[in-house]
Each structure stands twice: as C-alpha cells, then as structure tokens.
C-alpha positions as CSV (number, residue, x, y, z in Angstrom):
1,X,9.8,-15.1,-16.9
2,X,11.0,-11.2,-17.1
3,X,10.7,-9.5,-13.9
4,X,7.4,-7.2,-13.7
5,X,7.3,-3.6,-13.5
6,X,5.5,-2.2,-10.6
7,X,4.9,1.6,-11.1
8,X,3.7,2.8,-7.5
9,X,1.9,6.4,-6.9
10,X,3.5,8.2,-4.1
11,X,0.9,11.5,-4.3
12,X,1.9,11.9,-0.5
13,X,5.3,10.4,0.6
14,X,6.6,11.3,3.8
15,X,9.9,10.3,5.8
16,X,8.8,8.1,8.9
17,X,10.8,8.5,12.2
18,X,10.1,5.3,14.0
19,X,10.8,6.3,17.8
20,X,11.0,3.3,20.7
21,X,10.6,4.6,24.2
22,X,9.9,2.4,27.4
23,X,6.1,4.1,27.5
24,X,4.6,7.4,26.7
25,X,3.6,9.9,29.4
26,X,1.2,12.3,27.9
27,X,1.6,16.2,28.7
28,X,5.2,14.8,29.9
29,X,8.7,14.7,28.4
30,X,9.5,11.5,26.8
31,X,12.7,10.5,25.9
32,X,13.6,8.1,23.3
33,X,15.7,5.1,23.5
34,X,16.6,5.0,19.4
35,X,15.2,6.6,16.6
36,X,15.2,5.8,12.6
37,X,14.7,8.0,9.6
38,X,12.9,6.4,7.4
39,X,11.6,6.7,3.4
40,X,8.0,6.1,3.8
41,X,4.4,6.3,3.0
42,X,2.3,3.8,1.9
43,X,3.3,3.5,-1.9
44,X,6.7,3.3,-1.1
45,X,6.1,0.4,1.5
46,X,4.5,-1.5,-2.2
47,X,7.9,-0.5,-3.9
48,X,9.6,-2.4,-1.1
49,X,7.6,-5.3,-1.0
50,X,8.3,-5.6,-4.8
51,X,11.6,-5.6,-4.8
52,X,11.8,-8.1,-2.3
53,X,9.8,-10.2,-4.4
54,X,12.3,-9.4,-6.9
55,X,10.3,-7.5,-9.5
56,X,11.7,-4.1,-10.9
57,X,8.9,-1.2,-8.8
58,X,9.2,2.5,-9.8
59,X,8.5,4.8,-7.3
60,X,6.8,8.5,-8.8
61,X,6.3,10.9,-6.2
62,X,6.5,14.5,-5.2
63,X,9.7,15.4,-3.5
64,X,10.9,18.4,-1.8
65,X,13.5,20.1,0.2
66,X,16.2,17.8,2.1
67,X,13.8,15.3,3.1
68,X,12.6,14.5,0.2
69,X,16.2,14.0,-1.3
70,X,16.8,11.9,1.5
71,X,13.6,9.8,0.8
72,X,14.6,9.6,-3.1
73,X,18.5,8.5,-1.7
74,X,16.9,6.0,0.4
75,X,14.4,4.3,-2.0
76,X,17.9,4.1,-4.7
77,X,19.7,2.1,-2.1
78,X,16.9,-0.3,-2.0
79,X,17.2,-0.6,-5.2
80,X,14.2,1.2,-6.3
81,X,14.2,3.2,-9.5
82,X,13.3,6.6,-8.5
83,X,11.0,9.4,-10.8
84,X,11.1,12.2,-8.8
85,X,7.8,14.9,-9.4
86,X,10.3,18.1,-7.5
87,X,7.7,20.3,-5.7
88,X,8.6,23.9,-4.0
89,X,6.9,22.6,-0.6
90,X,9.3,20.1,1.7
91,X,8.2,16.4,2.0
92,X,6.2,15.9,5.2
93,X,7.8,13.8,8.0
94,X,5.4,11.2,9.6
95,X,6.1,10.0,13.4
96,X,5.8,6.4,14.7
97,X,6.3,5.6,18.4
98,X,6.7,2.0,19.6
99,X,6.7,1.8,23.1
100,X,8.1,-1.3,25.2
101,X,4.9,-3.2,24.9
102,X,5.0,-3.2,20.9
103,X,2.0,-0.6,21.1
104,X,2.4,1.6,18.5
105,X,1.3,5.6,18.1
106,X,1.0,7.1,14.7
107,X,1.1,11.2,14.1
108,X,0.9,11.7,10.3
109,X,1.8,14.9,9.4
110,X,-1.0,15.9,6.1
111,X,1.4,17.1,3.5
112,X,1.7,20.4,1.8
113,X,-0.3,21.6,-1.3
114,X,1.4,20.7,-5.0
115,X,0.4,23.4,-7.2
116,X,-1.3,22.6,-10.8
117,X,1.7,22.5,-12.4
118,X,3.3,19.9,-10.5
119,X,0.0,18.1,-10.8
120,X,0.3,18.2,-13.9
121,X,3.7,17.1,-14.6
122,X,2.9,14.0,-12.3
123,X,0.1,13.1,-14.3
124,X,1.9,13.3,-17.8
125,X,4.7,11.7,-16.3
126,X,2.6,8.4,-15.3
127,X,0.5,8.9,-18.3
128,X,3.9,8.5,-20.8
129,X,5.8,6.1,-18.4
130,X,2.5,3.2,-18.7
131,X,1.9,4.1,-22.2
132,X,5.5,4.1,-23.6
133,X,8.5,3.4,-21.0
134,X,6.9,0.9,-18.5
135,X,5.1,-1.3,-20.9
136,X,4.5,-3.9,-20.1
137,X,3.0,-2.7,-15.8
138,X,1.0,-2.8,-13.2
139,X,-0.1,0.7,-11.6
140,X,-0.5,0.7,-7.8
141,X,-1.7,3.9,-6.3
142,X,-1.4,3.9,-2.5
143,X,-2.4,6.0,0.0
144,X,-3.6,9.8,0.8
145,X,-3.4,12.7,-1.4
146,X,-1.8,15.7,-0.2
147,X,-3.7,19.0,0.9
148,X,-5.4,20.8,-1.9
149,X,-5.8,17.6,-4.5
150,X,-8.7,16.5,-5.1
151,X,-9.5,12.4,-6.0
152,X,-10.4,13.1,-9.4
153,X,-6.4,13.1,-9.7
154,X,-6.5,9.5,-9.0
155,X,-9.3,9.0,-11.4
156,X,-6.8,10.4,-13.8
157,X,-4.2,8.2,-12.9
158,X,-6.6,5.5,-13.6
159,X,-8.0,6.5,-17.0
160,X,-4.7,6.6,-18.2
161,X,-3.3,3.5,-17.0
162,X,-6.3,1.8,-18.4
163,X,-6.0,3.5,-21.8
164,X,-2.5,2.1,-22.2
165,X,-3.6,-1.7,-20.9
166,X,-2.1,-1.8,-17.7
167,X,-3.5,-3.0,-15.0
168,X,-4.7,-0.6,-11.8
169,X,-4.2,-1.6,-7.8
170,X,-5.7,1.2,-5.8
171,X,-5.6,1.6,-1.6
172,X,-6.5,4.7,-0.7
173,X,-9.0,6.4,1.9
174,X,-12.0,8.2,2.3
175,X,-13.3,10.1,-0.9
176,X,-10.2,9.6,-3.2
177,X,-11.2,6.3,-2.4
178,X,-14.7,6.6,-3.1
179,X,-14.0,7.8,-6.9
180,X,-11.1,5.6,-6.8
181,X,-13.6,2.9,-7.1
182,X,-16.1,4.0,-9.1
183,X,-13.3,4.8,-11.5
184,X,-12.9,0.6,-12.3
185,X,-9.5,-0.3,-11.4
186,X,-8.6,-4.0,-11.4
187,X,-8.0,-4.7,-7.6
188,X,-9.4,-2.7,-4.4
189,X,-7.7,-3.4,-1.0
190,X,-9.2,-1.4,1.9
191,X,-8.8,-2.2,6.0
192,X,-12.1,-3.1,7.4
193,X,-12.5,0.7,8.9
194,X,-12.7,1.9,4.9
195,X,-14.8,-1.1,3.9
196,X,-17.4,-0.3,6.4
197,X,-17.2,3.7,5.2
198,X,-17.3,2.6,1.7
199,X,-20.6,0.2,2.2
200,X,-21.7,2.4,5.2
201,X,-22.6,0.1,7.7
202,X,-20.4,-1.9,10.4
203,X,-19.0,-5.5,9.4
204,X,-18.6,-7.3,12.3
205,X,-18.9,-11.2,10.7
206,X,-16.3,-12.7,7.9
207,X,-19.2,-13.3,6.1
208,X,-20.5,-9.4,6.4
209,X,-17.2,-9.0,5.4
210,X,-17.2,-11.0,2.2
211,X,-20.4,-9.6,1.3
212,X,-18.9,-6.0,1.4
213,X,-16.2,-7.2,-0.9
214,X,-18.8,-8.8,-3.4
215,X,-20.5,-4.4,-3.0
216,X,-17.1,-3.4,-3.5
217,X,-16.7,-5.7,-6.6
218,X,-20.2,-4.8,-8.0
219,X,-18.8,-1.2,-8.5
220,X,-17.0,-2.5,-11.1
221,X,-13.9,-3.0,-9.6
222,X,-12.5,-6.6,-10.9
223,X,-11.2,-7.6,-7.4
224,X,-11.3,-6.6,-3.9
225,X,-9.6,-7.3,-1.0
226,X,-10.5,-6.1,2.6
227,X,-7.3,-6.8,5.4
228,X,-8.2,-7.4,9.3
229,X,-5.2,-7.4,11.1
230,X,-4.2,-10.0,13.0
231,X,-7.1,-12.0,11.6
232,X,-5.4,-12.2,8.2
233,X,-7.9,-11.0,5.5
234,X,-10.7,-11.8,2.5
235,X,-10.1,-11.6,-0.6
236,X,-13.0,-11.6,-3.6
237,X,-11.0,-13.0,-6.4
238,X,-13.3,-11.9,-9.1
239,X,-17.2,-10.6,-9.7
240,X,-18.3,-14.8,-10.0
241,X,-16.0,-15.3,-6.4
242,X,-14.7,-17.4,-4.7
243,X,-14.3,-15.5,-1.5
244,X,-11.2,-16.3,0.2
245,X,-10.0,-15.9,3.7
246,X,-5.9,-16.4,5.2
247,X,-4.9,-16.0,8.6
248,X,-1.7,-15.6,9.3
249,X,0.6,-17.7,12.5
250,X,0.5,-16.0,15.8
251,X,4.0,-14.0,15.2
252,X,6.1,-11.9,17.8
253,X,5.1,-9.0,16.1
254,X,7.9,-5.9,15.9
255,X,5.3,-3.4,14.4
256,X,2.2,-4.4,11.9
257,X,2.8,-0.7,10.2
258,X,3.1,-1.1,6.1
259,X,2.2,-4.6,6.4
260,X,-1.4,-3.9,4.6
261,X,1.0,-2.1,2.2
262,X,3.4,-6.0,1.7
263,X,-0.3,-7.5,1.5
264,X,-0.7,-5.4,-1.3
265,X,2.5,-5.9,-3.3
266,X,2.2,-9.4,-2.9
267,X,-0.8,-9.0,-4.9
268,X,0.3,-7.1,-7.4
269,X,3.5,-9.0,-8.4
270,X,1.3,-12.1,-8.2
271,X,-1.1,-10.4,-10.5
272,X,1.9,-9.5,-12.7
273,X,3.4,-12.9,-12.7
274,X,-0.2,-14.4,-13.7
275,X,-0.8,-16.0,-10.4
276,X,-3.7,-16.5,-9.4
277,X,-6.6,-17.9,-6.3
278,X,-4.8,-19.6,-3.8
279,X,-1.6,-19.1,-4.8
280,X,-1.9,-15.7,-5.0
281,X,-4.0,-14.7,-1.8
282,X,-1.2,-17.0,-0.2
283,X,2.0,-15.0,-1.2
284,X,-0.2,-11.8,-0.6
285,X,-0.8,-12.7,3.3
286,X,3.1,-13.8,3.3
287,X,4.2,-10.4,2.3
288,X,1.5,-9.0,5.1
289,X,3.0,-11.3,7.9
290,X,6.5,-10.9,6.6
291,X,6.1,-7.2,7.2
292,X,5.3,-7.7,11.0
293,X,8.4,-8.9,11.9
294,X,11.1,-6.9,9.7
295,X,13.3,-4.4,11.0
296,X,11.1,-1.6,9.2
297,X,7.9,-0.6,7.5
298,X,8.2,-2.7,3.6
299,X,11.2,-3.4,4.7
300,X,10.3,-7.7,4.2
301,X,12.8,-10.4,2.9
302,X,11.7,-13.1,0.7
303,X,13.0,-15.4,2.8
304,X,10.8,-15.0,5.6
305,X,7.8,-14.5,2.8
306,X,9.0,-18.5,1.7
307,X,9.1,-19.5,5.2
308,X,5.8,-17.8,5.7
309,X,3.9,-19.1,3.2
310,X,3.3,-22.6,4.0
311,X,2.0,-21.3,7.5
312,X,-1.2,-19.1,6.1
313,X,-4.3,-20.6,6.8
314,X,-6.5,-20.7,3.8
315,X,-10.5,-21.3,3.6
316,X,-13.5,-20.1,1.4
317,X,-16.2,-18.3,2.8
318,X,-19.6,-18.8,2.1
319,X,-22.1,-15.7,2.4
C-alpha cells in the first residue's frame, strides 16, 4: 500500500525551548541545567508522528525571521516536506520547563498577526495542494491561530479540503474550535478541558465523557475523540458508536507535551491506511504513549509505538 499523505496546518508554529532545572523558584533566578531548541507547535508534533509511522506529512505554515528558518531546517531533517507561507513578523518561541520531578511549566508565547495577504496565500496554497498536488490526503489542522485571524480561516481550510475529497482532522481550541466543528470535518479530537467548553458543562464520568463525544458527533462531525491524560482516552468511532475507551501502561513518563498531538497522527494515518475500530483507536493511544517517553515533543519511534501497542487497554463504554 502507497504511503499516505498527511497535509498538517501549522497557522501558529513556534520553536519550543524545552528547559530542565532541578526546581523553579518563582520571583528568583533559575538556572538551567540543559536546554533544547526545538521546531514545534502542535501541527508539527502530527507531522512527526506521521513520519514515524512512515507516511509522507507536509507541514504548511507561516514562517518568519531566523526562527522560523530554523523551524523549516529542522522539520527537513526529519524528513518532513516543508511549504513554507513566509510572513514579515518572526515565528514565536514557546517555553517548556521540566523540573527534576518531571513537572512541567508551559509559557506560550501568542504569535504575531499575518496580514491578509499572507492569509491568503496560505489558503490558496492548501486549497491547490488537496485539490491537485496532494491527492490523494488527509488534512489535519492543529492548534491555535495566531493574533488577528479569525476561525472562519479554518472553516476555509475545511470547505476546501472537503470540496477536493479529502478528508479533515481538526484539534483546535476555544472559538476556532467552535466553528471548526460546526464546519463538518471528519474527526474531532479535543482534551477533556475543550470538551467540557464545547458541551458547556463539567465531565467528570467516562460515560459523561462518551456522551459529550456522541454531542460533539451530532454536530456533524463524523468522529470524535476526547484524550484524558494518563487515563488514556474515548473515542466515538462514528454517529451509530461504538464508544471506545484505551488506557495506556503506567510509563516513566519524560514529558506528556505533544503526545495528544502522536494520539492524533496515529489517527489520521490509521484513517488514511483504512484502519479502522480497534485497530485504529489502538495505534492512536500507541502514538500518545510513545510520545511520553521520547527524547522530544512528536519526536516518537515506531518501535516503541509496536512495543506499545499490545499494552493499551481497550473497552467499550456504555452511556
């Protein structure tokens, strides 16, 4: 079977510095025992999750200044094709601290404003690559959108994708999440925080849970997924069900940052690949626990997904 192409939306990329310090003092100098550079943001985590899988992702994104080059030089040696949206404003630099206890602090920087021409030529770009160059894909748009864009620009991305009959994954947040939704797109995966925005009420049971997929679902999205953590995640296959939960082993986790983003990819090159129920909710929480222990955010080996994947707990919920 060809390899799939995964086309994932990087609206807001960033370069992650991961710093590990003994502990944090606040209002106190810290200092840092390493530090890595690293490409990031959540679509490109996908992109590395699908090359590991061994399918052939495109990452589109804005890029600017140095560190944006540096992102773009970084996704290349991973083997990651590259289409690079160039954009007057310099790529945003995320931060990630990981003190000695594995506790892990997250200061995301928003991003700068695109203007409407770079919009634009992001949009036509994704809008020729599924219709013409990527054909036959599967479009997954990931994560925030940058200051001054609103979520109809994922709505576009979604129109279009679905005009040329490829298939849409969409994670995102808040109200470009909201429209995401409404928009139809093929798969849904949220963390239980954005499920309980998105339904607007708390979800404290696996079967409140599966219900908020089934709401999520009744949108008209064809699938939905919500992710808990370390208690693994439930997935609503399709409008009729099943509902599905995996839980991963108990791991000696490294950092659980991106793995939502693995979880994801695994989903979407399973989707690709015509896999489907167990199967595919299996290699999906594979590439999710995978994530937890590799040396970076996306950064997951298919071996570990192999050895993984015999070792997710699998059950249907009933709600």
């Amino acid at each position: 079977m060809p390899r799939p192409t995964i086309v994932c939306v990087s609206a807001n990329p960033a370069m992650d510095r991961r710093l590990f310090v003994e502990s944090i003092a606040v209002g106190e100098i810290n200092r840092a025992r390493s530090a890595q550079g690293l490409a990031g943001g959540k679509a490109a985590h996908v992109a590395m999750a699908a090359r590991a899988l061994e399918a052939q992702p495109v990452w589109v994104g804005f890029l600017g200044g140095a560190i944006g080059q540096e992102c773009a030089r970084q996704m290349e040696l991973l083997g990651i094709r590259v289409v690079e949206i160039p954009t007057k404003s310099s790529t945003r630099v995320n931060l990630e601290i990981i003190d000695a206890a594995g506790q892990v602090t997250e200061i995301l920087e928003p991003g700068t404003e695109p203007t409407a021409q770079e919009c634009d030529e992001f949009l036509q770009t994704c809008a020729r690559g599924v219709r013409d160059e990527w054909q036959p894909s599967t479009l997954v748009i990931s994560g925030s959108l940058p200051a001054g864009v609103g979520p109809d620009f994922y709505v576009s991305l979604i129109e279009a994708a679905r005009a040329a009959g490829a298939r849409v994954f969409v994670d995102s947040s808040g109200e470009a999440l909201r429209a995401s939704a409404n928009a139809r797109p093929d798969f849904v995966k949220v963390n239980r925080a954005e499920a309980e925005t998105l339904v607007g009420r708390p979800l404290a049971t696996m079967q409140e849970i599966a219900h908020a997929a089934a709401q999520i679902v009744e949108r008209g999205v064809g699938s939905a997924a919500i992710t808990l953590g370390r208690e693994g995640l439930i997935w609503l296959e399709h409008k009729n069900g099943p509902a599905w939960k995996a839980a991963p082993p108990r791991m000696n986790v490294i950092s659980a940052v991106g793995s939502g983003d693995a979880t994801l990819g695994g989903f979407a090159y399973a989707a690709a690949q015509g896999i489907a129920g167990e199967e595919a909710l299996r290699l999906a929480a594979a590439c999710g626990a995978a994530n937890c222990v590799a040396p970076a955010p996306g950064r997951i080996e298919l071996a570990t997904v192999h050895a993984l994947l015999p070792q997710i707990e699998i059950q249907q919920i009933d709600f």
